[in-house]
N, C-alpha and C positions, 0 to 999 in steps of 0.2 A: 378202487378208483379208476378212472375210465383214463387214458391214453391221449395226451395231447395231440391236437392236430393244428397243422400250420392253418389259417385261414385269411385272406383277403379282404379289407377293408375300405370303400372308397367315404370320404369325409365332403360333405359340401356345405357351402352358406352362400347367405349374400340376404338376411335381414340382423341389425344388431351388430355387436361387435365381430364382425366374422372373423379374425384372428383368435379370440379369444374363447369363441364357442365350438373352435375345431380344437383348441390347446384343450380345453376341459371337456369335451367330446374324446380324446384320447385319454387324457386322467380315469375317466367316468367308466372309460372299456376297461383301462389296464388293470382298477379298481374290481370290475362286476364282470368282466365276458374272459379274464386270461390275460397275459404278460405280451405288451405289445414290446414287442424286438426289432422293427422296424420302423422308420417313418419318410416322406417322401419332402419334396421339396411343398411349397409353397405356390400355388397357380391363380393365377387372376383370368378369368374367361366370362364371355358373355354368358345370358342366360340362355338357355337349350330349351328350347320347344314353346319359348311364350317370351312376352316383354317382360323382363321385370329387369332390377339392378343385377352389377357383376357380382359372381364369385366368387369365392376362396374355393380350392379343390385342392387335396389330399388323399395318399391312399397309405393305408400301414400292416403292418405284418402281426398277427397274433398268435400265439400259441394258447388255445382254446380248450378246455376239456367238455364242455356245451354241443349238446348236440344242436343240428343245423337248427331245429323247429324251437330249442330255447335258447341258441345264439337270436335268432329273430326277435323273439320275444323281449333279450334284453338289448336290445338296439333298441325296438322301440320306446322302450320305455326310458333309455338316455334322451329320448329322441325329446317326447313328454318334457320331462324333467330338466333340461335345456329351452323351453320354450317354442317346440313346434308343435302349431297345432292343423290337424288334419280336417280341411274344406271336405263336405259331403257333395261338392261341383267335383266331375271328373276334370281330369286334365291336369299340367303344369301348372306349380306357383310356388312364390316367394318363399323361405322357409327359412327359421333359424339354425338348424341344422339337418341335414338327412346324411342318414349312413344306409351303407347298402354292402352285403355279403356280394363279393366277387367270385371266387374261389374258396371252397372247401376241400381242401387239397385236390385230389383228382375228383372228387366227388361228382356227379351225376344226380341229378335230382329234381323233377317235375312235381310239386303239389298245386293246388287248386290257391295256395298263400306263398308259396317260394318256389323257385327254378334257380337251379345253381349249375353251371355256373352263371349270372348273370346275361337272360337275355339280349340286353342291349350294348354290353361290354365292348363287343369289336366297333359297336357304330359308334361311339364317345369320344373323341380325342381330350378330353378334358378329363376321362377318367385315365385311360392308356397311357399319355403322358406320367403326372407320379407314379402311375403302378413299373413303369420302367422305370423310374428310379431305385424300386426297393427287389423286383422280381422280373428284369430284361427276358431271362432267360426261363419262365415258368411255362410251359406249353398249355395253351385251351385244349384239356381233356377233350374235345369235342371237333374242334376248326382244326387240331393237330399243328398249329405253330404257335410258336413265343412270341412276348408280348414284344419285341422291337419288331417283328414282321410282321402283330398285327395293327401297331401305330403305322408302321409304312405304307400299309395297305388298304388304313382307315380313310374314306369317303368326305368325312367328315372335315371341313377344312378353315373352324372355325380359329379365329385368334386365340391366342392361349400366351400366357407373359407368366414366367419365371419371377415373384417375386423375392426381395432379398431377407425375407419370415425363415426365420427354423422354428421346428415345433418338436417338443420334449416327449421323451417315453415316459415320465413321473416328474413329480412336482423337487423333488430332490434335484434330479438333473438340471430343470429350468432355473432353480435357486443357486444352484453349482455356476450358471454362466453368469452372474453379477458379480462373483469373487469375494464383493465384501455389500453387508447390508450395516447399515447402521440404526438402532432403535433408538430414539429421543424421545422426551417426554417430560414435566412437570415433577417437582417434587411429588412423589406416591403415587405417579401416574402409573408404573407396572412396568415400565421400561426392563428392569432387569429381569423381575420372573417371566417375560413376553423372551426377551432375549437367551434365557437358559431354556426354556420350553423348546423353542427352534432350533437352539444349538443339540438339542436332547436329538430332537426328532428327527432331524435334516444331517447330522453327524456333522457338525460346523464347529472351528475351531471359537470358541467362546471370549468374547476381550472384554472384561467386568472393567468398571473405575473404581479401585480400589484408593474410595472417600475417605473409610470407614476412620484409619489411620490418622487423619489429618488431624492432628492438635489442636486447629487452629478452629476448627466447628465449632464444637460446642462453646467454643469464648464468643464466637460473631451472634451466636442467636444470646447471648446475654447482652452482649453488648457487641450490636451491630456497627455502629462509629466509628470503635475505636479499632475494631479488629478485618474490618472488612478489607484494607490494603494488603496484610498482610495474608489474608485469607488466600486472597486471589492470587497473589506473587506465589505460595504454596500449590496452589492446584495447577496454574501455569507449569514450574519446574516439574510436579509429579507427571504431569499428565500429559508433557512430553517426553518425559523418561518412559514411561509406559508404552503411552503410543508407540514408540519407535521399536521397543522390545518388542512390540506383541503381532506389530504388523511390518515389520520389515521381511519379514520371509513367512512364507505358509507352511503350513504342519501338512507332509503329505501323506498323511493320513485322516485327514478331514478334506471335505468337499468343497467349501468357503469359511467364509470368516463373519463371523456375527456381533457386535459391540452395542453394548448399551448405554454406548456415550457419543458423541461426535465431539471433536476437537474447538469446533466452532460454538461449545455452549458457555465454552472461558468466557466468552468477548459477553455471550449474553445475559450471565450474571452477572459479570463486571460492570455491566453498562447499567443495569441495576442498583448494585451497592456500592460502585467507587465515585467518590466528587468528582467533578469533569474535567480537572487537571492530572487527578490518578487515575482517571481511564485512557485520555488522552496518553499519558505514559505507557502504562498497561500496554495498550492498543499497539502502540510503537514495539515494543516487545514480544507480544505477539504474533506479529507480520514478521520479524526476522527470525523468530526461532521455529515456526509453521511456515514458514515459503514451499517446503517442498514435500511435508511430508502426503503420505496418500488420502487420498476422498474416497468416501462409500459409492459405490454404483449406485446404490440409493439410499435414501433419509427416510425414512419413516414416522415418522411423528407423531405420537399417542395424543390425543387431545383427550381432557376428562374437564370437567364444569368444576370449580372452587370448590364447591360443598360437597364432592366424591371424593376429592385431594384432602382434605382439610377429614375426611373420615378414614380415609385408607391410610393416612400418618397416624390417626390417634390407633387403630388398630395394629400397626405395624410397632410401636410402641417405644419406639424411641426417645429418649428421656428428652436429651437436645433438642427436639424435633418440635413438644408439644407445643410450644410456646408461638409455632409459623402463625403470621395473621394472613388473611384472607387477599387482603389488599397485595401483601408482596407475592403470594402465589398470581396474583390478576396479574402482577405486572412482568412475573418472570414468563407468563401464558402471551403476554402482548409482546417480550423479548422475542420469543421464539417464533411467532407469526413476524413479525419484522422484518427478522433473519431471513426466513422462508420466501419473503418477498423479495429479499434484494437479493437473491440467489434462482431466479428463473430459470438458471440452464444447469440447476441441478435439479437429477429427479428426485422430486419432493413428494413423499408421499402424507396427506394429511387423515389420520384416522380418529373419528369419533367416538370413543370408546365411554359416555360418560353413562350410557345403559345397560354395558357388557359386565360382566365380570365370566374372565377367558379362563379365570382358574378352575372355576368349578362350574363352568358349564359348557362342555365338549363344543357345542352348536355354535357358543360365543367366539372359541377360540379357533373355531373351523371359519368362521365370518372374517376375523382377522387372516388369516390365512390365505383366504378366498381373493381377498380385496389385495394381498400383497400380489398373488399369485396373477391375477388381473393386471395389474402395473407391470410387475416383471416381463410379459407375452409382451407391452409395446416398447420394451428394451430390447427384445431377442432379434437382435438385426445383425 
């Protein structure tokens, strides 16, 4: 096995989500090129050598075992695979991402496809800037000063603005700075197995609703009338006793917190099965016994179509269960969009999962991942 070497990474965009395809621009290296160990601030700069829109500009630290001509190789092909595509016109232009090798430790290196260290390096203030974030102090094998002497020294005297973006070494880390996500979803929508998978993967302390106990089930789906008040006054008391256990303090030995409930779905069943004087009560109870407990950094929300829910309960096979009609899953699906509306200044994430199935097929449940990982990058402020 070949000897890691530190190596220099500059990150640029400005077509498409440019927060987003420098966040997975980093995942894609730490994944394919070595363990990035550093990361630089966030830069908003005009474009360099042509009109086009501004920037995002980033530089990160790798620890590489790739030699320089198949480090290349797999840049470009993150490059690819993110969405830039290379004009056969010479010259500057737009791009969804470009990565470019700085430094190969001291490395020295002229081929006819790469020059390391980076020809243009000293002339870039938009590259120099984050590269002094992560490496002040690394001398240009070649010019013989570090990089604060050769920002000071740089010609180049374009704008450059510090934006308030962090950007992650791994998709763990990014998931680590929400603290708590919460998974919702429909009866059989997947909420829990979606919620234990993350918790697996990501080392997140797991908050399950433990329904299963409740007495009071299997009476409401026989007899929805007569049992549906006391149903809900049941899951109310549990599911504050819970909550409180499980998210009043973190386990520090888990990274965040993952739940496959939110506390807000009492109101949206209730609103469902209680007549409008025992919701109206409900309601009132509610609001004083959750005044202050915690909210998800984000909501998540599995959406799946009637006829997936209505297949994944008869398979999941629940005796109480068989009997759900179609109509009250529509309505407990228009609960939750409701909810979702009158709540704008939380981040709501809504996921269409009614083609996926994330359990047995790796690609499905990378798309879900993909899409939270996406939402997460416009939280990281």
């Amino acid at each position: 096995m070949n000897p890691s070497t530190t190596t220099y990474i500059s990150l640029g965009s400005n077509l498409g989500d440019r927060l987003h395809l420098l966040q997975d621009g980093i995942f894609q290296i730490n994944s394919r090129v070595g363990k990035v160990t550093k990361t630089s601030h966030v830069y908003e700069t005009p474009a360099w050598g042509f009109d086009g829109d501004p920037f995002y500009n980033a530089c990160i630290c790798v620890e590489t075992q790739l030699s320089p001509p198949e480090l290349l190789e797999e840049l470009l092909q993150i490059e690819v695979l993110l969405g830039r595509e290379r004009k056969l016109i010479s010259g500057y232009a737009s791009r969804t991402l470009d990565l470019d090798i700085l430094y190969y430790d001291k490395e020295i290196l002229k081929t006819e496809h790469l020059e390391i260290p980076h020809p243009n390096l000293s002339k870039r203030r938009f590259v120099l800037r984050p590269l002094a974030d992560i490496a002040p102090q690394f001398y240009h094998p070649i010019a013989n000063k570090d990089t604060r002497n050769l920002l000071q020294e740089c010609k180049d005297k374009s704008e450059i603005v510090r934006t308030p973006h962090k950007l992650y070494i791994n998709r763990t880390q990014l998931f680590s700075q929400l603290h708590f996500i919460s998974i919702e979803g429909n009866i059989g929508a997947g909420k829990t197995t979606l919620a234990t998978k993350i918790g697996e993967d990501y080392n997140a302390k797991l908050v399950l609703e433990r329904f299963a106990d409740n007495a009071f089930l299997p009476k409401f789906y026989e007899d929805p009338a007569r049992f549906a008040f006391p149903l809900e006054m049941s899951f109310l008391a549990d599911r504050y006793q819970q909550f409180m256990d499980d998210t009043s303090q973190y386990d520090l030995f888990k990274n965040f917190m993952v739940s496959d409930y939110d506390i807000h779905k009492s109101l949206i069943f209730a609103k469902v099965t209680l007549q409008e004087e025992e919701f109206n009560l409900y309601r009132k109870l509610f609001h004083m016994m959750y005044k202050e407990v915690q909210r998800p950094r984000m909501f998540v929300y599995l959406y799946q179509n009637t006829e997936r829910l209505i297949q994944n309960i008869k398979k999941r096979g629940r005796s109480y269960e068989q009997h759900i009609e179609g109509a009250y899953l529509e309505k407990i699906n228009h609960g939750y969009f409701d909810y979702i509306k009158s709540f704008p200044e939380q981040n709501n994430l809504i996921i269409d999962i009614s083609e996926l199935d994330f359990v047995k097929n790796k690609e499905d449940y990378e798309h879900i991942l993909y899409k939270i990982q996406q939402f997460a990058v416009q939280l990281s402020v």
